[in-house]
FIVO-713193 format. One line per field, with one value per residue (C-alpha): residue number from 1; residue in three letters; x, y, z. Coordinates in Angstrom, 1 decimal. Example, Ala and Ser with C-alpha at 12.3 -4.5 7.8 and 13.67 -1.06 7.14 Angstrom:
n (1,2)
res (ALA,SER)
u (12.3,13.7)
v (-4.5,-1.1)
w (7.8,7.1)
This chain:
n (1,2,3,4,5,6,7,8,9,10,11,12,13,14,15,16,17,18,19,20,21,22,23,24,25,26,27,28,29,30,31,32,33,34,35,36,37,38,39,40,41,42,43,44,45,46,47,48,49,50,51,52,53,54,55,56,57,58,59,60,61,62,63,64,65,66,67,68,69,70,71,72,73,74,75,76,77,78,79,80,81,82,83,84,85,86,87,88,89,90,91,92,93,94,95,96,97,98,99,100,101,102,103,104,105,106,107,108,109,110,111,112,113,114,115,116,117,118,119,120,121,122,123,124,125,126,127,128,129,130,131,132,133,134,135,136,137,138,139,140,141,142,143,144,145,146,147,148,149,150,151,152,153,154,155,156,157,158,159,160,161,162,163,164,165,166,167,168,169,170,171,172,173,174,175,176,177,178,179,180,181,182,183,184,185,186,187,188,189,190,191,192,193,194,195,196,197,198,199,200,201,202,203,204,205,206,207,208,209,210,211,212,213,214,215,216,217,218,219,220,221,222,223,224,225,226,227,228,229,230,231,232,233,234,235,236,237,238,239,240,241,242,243,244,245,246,247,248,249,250,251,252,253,254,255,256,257,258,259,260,261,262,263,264,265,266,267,268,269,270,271,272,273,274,275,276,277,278,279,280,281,282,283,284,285,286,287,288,289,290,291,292,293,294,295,296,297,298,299,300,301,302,303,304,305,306,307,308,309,310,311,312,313,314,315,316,317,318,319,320,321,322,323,324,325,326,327,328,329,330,331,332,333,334,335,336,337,338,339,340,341,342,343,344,345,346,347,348,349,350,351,352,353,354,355,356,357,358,359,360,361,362,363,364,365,366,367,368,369,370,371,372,373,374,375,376,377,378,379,380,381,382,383,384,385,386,387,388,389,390,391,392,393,394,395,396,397,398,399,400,401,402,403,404,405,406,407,408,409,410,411,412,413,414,415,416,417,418,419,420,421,422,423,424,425,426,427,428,429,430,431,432,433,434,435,436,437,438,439,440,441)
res (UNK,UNK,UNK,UNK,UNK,UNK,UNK,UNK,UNK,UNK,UNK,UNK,UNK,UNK,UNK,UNK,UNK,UNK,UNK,UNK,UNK,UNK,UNK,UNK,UNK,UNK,UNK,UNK,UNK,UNK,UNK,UNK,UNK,UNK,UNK,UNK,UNK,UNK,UNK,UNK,UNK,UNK,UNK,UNK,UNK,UNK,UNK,UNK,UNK,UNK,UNK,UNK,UNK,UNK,UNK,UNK,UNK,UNK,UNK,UNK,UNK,UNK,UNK,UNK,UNK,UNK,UNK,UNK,UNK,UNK,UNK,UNK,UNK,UNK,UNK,UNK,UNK,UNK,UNK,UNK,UNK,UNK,UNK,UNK,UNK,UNK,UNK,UNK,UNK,UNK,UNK,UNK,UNK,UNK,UNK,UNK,UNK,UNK,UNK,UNK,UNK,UNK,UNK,UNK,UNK,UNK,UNK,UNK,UNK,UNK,UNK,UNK,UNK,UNK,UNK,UNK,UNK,UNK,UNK,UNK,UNK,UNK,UNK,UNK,UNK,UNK,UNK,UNK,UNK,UNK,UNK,UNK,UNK,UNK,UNK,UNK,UNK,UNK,UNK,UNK,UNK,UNK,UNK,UNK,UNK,UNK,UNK,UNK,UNK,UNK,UNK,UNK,UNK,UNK,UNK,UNK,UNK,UNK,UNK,UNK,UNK,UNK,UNK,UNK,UNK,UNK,UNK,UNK,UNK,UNK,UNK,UNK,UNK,UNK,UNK,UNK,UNK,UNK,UNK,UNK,UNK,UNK,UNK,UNK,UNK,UNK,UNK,UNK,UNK,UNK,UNK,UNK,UNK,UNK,UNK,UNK,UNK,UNK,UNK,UNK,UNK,UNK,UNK,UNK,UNK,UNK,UNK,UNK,UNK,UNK,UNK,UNK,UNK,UNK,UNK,UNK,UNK,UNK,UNK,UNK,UNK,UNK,UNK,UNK,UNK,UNK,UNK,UNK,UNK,UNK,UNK,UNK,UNK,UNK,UNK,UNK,UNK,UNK,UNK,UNK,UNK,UNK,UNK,UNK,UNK,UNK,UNK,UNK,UNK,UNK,UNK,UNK,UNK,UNK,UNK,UNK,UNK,UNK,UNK,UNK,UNK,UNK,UNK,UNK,UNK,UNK,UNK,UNK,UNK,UNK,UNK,UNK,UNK,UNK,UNK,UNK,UNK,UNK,UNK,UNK,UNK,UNK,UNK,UNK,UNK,UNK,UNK,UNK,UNK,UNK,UNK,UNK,UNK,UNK,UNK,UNK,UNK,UNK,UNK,UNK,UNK,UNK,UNK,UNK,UNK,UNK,UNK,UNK,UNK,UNK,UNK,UNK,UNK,UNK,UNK,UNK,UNK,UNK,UNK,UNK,UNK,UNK,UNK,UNK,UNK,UNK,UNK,UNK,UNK,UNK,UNK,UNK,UNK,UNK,UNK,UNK,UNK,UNK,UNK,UNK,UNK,UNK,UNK,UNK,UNK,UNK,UNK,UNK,UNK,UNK,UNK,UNK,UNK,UNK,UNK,UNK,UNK,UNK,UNK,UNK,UNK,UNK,UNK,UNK,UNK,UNK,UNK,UNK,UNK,UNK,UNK,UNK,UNK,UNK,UNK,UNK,UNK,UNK,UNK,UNK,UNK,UNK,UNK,UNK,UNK,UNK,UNK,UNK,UNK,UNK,UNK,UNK,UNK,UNK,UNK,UNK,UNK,UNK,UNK,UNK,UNK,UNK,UNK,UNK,UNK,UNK,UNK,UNK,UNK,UNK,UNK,UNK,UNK,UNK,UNK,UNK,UNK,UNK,UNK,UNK,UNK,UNK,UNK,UNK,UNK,UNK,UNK,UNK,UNK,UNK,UNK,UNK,UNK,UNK,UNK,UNK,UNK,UNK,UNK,UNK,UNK)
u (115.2,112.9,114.9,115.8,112.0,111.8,114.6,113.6,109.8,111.4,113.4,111.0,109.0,111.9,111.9,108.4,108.1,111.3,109.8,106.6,107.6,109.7,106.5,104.3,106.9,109.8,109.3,108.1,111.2,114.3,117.0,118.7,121.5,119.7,117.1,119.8,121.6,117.9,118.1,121.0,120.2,117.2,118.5,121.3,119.3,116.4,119.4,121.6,118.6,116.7,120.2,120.2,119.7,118.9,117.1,117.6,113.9,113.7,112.8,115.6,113.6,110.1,107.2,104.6,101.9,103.9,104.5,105.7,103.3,104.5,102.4,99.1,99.9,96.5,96.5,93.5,91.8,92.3,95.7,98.5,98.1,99.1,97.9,102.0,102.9,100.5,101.7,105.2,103.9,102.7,106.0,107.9,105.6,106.4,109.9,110.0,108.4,110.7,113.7,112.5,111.9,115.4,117.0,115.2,116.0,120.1,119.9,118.6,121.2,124.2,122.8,122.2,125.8,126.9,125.0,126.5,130.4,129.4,128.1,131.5,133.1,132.0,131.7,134.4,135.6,137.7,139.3,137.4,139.3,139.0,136.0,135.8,133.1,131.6,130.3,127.2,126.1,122.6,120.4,119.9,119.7,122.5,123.9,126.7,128.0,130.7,133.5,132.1,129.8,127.8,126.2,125.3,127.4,123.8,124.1,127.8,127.5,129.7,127.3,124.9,128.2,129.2,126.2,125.3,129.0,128.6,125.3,126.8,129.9,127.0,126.2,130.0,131.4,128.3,129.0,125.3,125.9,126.8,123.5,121.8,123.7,122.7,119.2,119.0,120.5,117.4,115.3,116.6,116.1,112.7,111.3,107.8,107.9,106.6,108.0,111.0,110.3,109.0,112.1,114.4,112.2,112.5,115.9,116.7,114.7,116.7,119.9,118.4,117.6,121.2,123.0,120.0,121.1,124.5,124.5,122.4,125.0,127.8,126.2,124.5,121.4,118.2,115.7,118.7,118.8,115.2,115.1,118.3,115.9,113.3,115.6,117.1,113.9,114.2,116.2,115.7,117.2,118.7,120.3,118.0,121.4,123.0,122.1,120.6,120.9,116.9,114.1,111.3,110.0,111.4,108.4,108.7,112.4,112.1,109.6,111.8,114.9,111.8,110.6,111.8,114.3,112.7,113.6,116.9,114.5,112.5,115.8,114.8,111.6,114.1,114.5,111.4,113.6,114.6,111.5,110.6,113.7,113.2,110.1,111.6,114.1,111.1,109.3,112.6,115.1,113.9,112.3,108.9,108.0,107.1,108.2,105.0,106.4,107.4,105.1,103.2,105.7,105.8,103.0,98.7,95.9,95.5,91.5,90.3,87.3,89.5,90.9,95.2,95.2,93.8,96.6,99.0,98.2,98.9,102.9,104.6,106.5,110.1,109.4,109.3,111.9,114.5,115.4,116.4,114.2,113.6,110.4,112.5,116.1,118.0,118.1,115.4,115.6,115.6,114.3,117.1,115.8,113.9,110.2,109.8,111.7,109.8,106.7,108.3,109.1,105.4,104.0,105.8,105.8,102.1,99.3,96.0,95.2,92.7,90.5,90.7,88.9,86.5,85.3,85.0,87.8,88.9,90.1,93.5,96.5,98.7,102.2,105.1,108.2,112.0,114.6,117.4,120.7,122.2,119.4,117.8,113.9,113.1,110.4,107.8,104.3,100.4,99.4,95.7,94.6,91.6,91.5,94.3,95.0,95.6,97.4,100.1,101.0,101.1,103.2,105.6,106.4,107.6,109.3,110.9,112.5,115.6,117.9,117.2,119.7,119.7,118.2,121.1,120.9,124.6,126.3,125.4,123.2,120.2,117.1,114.1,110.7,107.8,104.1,102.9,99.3,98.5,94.9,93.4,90.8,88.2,88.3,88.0,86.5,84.0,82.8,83.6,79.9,78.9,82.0,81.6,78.3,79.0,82.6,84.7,84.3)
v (99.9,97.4,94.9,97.7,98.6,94.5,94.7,98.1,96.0,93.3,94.8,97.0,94.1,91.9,95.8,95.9,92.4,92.6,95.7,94.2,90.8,93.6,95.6,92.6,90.3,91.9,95.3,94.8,92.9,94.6,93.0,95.9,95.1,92.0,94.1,96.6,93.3,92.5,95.7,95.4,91.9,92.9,95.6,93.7,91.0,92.9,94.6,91.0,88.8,90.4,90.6,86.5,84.1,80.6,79.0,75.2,74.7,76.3,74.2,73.0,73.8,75.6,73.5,73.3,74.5,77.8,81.0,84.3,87.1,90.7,93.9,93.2,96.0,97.8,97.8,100.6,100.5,104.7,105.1,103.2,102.6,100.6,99.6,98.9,102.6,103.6,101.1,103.0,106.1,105.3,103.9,106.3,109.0,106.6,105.8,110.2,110.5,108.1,109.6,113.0,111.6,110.4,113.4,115.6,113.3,112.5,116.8,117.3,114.4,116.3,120.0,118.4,117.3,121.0,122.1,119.9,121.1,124.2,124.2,122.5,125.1,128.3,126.8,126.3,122.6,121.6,118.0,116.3,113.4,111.5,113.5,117.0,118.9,121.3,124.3,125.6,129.2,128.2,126.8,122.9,119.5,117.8,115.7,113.3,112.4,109.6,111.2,114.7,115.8,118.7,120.9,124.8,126.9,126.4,123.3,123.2,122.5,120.2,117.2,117.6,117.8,114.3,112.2,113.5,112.6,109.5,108.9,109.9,107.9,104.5,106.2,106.4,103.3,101.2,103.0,104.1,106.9,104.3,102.6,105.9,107.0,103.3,104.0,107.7,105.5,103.2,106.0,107.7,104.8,103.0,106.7,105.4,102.8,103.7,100.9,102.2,105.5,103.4,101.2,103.9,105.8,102.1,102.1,105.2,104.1,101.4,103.4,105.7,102.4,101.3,104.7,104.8,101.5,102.0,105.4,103.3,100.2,102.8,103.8,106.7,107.0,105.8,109.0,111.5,110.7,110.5,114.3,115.4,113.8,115.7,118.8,118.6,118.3,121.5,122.1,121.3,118.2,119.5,116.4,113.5,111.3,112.3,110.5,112.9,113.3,115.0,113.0,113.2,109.3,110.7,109.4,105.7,105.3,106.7,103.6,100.7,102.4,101.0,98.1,94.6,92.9,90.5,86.4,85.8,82.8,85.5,86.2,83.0,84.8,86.5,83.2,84.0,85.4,82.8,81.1,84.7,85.1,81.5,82.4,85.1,83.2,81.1,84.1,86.4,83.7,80.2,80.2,78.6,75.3,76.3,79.6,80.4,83.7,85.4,84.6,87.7,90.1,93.6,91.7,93.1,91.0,89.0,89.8,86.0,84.9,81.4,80.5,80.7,77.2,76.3,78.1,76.2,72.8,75.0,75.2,73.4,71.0,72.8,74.8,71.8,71.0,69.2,72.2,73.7,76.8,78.2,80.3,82.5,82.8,84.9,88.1,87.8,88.9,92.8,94.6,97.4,100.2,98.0,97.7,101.6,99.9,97.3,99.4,101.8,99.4,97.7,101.1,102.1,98.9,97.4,98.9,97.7,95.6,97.7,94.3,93.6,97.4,97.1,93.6,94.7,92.2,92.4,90.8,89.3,87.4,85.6,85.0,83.0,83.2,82.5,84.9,82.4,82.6,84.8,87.4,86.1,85.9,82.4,80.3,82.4,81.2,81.9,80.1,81.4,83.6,85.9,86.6,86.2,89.2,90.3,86.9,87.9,91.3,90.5,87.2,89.6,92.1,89.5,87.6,91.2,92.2,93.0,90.8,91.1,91.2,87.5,86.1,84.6,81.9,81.1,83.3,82.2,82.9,80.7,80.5,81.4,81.9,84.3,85.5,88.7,89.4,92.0,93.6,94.8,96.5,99.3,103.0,103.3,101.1,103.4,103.8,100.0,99.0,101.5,101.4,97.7,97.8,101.0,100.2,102.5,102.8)
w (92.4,92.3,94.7,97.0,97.3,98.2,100.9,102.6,102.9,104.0,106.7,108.0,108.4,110.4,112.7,113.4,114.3,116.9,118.2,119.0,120.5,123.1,123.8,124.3,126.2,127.4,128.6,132.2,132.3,134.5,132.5,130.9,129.6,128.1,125.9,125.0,123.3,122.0,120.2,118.8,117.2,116.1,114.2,112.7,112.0,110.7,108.0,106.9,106.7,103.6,101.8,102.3,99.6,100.1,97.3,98.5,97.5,94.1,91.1,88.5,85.8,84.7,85.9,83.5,86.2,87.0,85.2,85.8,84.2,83.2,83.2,81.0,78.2,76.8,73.7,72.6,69.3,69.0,71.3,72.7,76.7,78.9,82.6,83.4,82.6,85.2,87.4,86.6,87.1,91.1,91.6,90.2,92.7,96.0,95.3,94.7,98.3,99.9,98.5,99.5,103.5,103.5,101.6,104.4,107.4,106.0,105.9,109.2,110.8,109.5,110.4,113.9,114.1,112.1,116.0,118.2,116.4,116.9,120.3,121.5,119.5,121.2,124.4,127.5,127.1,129.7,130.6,133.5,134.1,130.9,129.8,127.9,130.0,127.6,130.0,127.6,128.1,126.7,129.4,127.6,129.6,130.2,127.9,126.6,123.1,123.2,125.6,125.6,128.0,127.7,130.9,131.5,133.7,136.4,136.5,138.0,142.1,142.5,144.3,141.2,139.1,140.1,140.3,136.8,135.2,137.2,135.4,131.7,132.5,131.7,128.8,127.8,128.8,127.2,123.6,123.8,121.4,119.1,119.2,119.0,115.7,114.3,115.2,113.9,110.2,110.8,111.2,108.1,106.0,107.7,108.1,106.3,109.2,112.3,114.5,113.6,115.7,118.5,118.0,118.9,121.5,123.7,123.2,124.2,127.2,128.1,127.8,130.5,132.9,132.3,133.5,136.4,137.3,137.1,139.3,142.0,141.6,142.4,145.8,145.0,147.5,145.6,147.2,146.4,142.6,142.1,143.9,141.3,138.8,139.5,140.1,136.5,134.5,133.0,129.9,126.3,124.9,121.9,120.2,119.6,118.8,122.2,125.6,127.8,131.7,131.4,129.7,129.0,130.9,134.8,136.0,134.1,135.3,139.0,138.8,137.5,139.6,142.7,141.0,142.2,140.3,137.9,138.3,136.2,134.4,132.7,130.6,128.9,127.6,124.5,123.7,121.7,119.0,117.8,116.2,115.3,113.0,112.0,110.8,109.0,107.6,105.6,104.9,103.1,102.2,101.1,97.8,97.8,95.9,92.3,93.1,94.9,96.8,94.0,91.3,91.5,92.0,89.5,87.9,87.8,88.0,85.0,83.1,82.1,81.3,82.0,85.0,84.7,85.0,82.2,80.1,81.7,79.9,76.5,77.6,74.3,75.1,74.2,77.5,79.9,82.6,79.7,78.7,82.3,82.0,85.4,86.5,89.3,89.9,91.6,89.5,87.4,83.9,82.7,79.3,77.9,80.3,82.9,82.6,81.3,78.4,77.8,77.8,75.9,73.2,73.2,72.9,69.9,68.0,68.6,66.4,66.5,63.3,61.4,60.0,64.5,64.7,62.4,63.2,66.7,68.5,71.4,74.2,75.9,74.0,76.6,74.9,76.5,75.7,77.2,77.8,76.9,79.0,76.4,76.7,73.0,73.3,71.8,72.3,71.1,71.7,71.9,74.5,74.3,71.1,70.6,66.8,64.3,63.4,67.2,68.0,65.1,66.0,69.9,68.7,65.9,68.7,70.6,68.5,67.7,70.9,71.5,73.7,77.7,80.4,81.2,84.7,87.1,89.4,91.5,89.1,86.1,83.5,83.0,80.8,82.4,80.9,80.9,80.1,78.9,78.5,76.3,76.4,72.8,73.7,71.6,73.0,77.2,79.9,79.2,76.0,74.7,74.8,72.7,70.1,70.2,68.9,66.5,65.3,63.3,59.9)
């Protein structure tokens, strides 16, 4: 879950950052057909490019000045907590509304299309050359989905007939019902995103330029389509997946169908993709040196009365770059059960040492330790103690786990190391001081 979580971020991100380099640079722009292949790209682009893997800058082995911290684990002197399960808990509640948005927005897609079924169904299809005309009794906008096109019985004279088939036909011939059932997918998926809204309202406005210009390309007088325009804005558009004849931007496309063409050299402004997915490309694909970009990933800030760096010169010397033991690959490591395992394990197999309670310790033990690349935990080590008895049960639990799921890098299974700071601490954040200075007896 957790690397679907990181794709669906990253791809929203790649969306909103197509979408906006079209608002600010492209949209006064009269090439159509150009941004409706901008679009497309941007879409694609936006859902292959997190799904990429190039790690041509990641590290051969662990360097000594990097680590990879888990989920401090609270360890209280009265009950078992831990920070991570609340961290669980949150995610558990987001990834619960997400799945909800996208069961409620996957079930309103396919009632939409039970409609549309339905509508053809119980209405008067006839052939019209190679269209089905679907006569609707209900009094909706006109519309077209793929090859059928849909129109009430008062919208049937004849010269209104054929200059609103004529504009469908665009519609048809361009496959813009495909684009619109790829954005409605977008939508379904990126529904937390709201560039992904604006993404398909624009191109659902370019589709309408393209069939405008198309109509007027075909020798259709200019004032005489504006007036049917006018005419026909009445209806409800029913189908937000279908390409309707009525919408709801008349007045924005009676002005571009009167706008001058703009200069063919400001196609070269889309040009401006490119460094844009370059840029992308650095930010989703390339590992950082030292593994920089992922480093703090499913991890919470780290309580230290001493700076991480200073824990790094306490790496043993088994753990250096001899031994091949990575700090990120490309599937990282996994406890039986994920991290609610892990924490599920800690929780039931750490007690706070009673000579630890009465003395009053506390404080953070930082253990490393390497998932080896047949999932053994070896390597055990206490890289930065806070009283003995707390630095041997935080070291025995580790030393005690069962084998992980090992981490992968090209395929195979690799070694790759880790640090888990565990927090012992006496009673709540709020009532340490005073059980600190009156410990149990």
């Amino acid at each position: 879950m957790d690397n679907l979580i990181l794709y669906l971020v990253q791809s929203s991100i790649a969306l909103s950052l197509f979408y906006l380099l079209y608002h600010l640079v492209l949209k006064r722009d009269t090439h159509f057909g150009l941004h409706r292949f901008y679009f497309l790209l941007a879409a694609l682009v936006s859902l292959l490019l997190p799904l990429a893997r190039a790690n041509i800058f990641a590290p051969i082995a662990m360097p000594a000045d990097t680590m990879i911290f888990l989920d401090t684990v609270l360890i209280n002197g009265s009950d078992v907590q831990q920070i991570a399960q609340k961290n669980v808990g949150n995610f558990q509640i987001i990834t619960g509304i997400y799945l909800f948005g996208v069961v409620f927005l996957s079930l309103r897609f396919v009632i939409k299309m039970a409609q549309l079924f339905r509508l053809i169904h119980r209405s008067e299809v006839t052939r019209y050359g190679s269209w089905k005309l679907v006569v609707m009794e209900e009094e909706l906008a006109p519309f077209s989905f793929f090859n059928y096109f849909f129109i009430d019985r008062s919208r049937m004279k004849a010269q209104q007939l054929e200059t609103i088939v004529a504009h469908e036909q665009v519609h048809w011939r361009q496959l813009h019902s495909a684009d619109l059932l790829l954005a409605e997918l977008l939508t379904i998926f990126q529904w937390f995103n709201p560039f992904v809204w604006l993404y398909r309202s624009a191109l659902e406005t370019v589709h309408e330029y393209l069939a405008d210009d198309g109509v007027l390309r075909n020798g259709y007088e200019s004032v005489n389509y504006q007036n049917l325009l006018l005419v026909q804005a009445t209806g409800i558009s029913a189908f937000g997946f279908a390409n309707h004849f009525n919408h709801s931007l008349i007045k924005k496309r009676i002005i571009m169908m009167t706008k001058n063409k703009s200069h063919q050299w400001s196609q070269l402004k889309v040009l401006l993709a490119l460094p844009l997915t370059l840029l992308l490309i650095a930010a989703f694909t390339f590992s950082l040196p030292a593994g920089e970009l992922l480093q703090k990933v499913s991890s919470t800030a780290v309580e230290s009365s001493q700076p991480v760096a200073a824990l790094n010169d306490a790496v043993p010397d088994t753990l250096q770059p001899q031994r091949k033991v990575y700090d990120v690959v490309d599937h990282m490591p996994s406890f039986p059960g994920g991290d609610a395992g892990r924490i599920k394990y800690l929780q039931e197999n750490i007690t706070y040492p009673e000579s630890a309670r009465t003395a009053g310790k506390q404080g953070i033990v930082y253990i490393t330790f390497v998932v080896e690349a047949d999932g053994r935990v070896t390597n055990t080590q206490v890289l930065r103690g806070v009283d003995e008895a707390l630095d041997k049960v935080a070291y025995d639990v580790v030393m005690g786990m069962p084998a992980w799921e090992p981490g992968r890098k090209d395929g195979e299974a690799v070694a790759v190391q880790f640090t888990m700071p565990i927090k012992f601490a006496l009673g709540t954040d709020k009532d340490q001081k005073e059980e600190n200075a009156a410990p149990e007896k």
